[in-house]
C-alpha positions in Angstrom: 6.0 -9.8 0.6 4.3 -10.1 3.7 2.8 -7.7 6.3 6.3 -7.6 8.5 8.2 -6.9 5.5 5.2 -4.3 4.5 5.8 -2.8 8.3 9.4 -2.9 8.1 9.7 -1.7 4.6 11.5 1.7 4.0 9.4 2.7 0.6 6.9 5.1 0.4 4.8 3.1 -1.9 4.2 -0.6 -3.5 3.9 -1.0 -6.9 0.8 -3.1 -8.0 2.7 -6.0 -8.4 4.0 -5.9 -4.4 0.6 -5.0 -3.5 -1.2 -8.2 -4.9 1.5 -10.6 -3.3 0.8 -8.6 0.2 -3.1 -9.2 -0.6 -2.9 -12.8 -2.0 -4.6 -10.8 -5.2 -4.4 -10.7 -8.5 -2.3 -7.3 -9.9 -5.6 -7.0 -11.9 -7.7 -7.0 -8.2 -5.4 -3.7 -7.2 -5.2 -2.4 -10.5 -9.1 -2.6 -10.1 -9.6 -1.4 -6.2 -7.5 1.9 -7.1 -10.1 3.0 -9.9 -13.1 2.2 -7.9 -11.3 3.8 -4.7 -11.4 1.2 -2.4 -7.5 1.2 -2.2 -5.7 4.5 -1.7 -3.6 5.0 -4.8 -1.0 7.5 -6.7 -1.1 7.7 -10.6 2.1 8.7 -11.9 2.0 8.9 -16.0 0.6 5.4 -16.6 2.5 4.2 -13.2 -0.1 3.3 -10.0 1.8 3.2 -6.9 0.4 1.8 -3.5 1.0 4.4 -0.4 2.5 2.3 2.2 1.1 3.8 5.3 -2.5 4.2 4.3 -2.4 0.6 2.6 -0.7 -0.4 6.3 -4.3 1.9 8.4 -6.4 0.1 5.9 -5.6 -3.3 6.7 -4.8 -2.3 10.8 -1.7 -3.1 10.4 -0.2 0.6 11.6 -0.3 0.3 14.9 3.5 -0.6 15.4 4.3 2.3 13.4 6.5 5.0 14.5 4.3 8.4 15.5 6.9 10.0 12.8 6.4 7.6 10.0 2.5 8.2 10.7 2.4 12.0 11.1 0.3 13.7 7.8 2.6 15.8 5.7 
């Protein structure tokens, strides 16, 4: 995955696993960022997900998103 395919992408989070290949990170890296809050990060049951639009505003990449995909809930 790259950061057009994160842009383009229709999910409303990566898994760790996407997240690393985006980074050029280990999954271990992410895993790592989450629990010392650098990256924003869900925790379902033992399952971290990767919000796509705050991942995108973190790394300025958000800009070519559409007002509606960026709106807060």
């Amino acid at each position: 995955m790259n950061l057009d395919d994160a842009r383009a992408s229709r999910s409303a989070a990566f898994t760790v696993t996407q997240t690393a290949e985006l980074l050029d990170v280990d999954t271990r890296t992410v895993s790592r960022a989450c629990d010392e809050g650098q990256l924003p990060c869900l925790r379902i049951g033992r399952r971290l997900l990767i919000p796509r639009i705050p991942l995108l505003t973190l790394l300025g990449a958000a800009g070519q998103l559409s007002e509606l995909e960026t709106a807060p809930l």
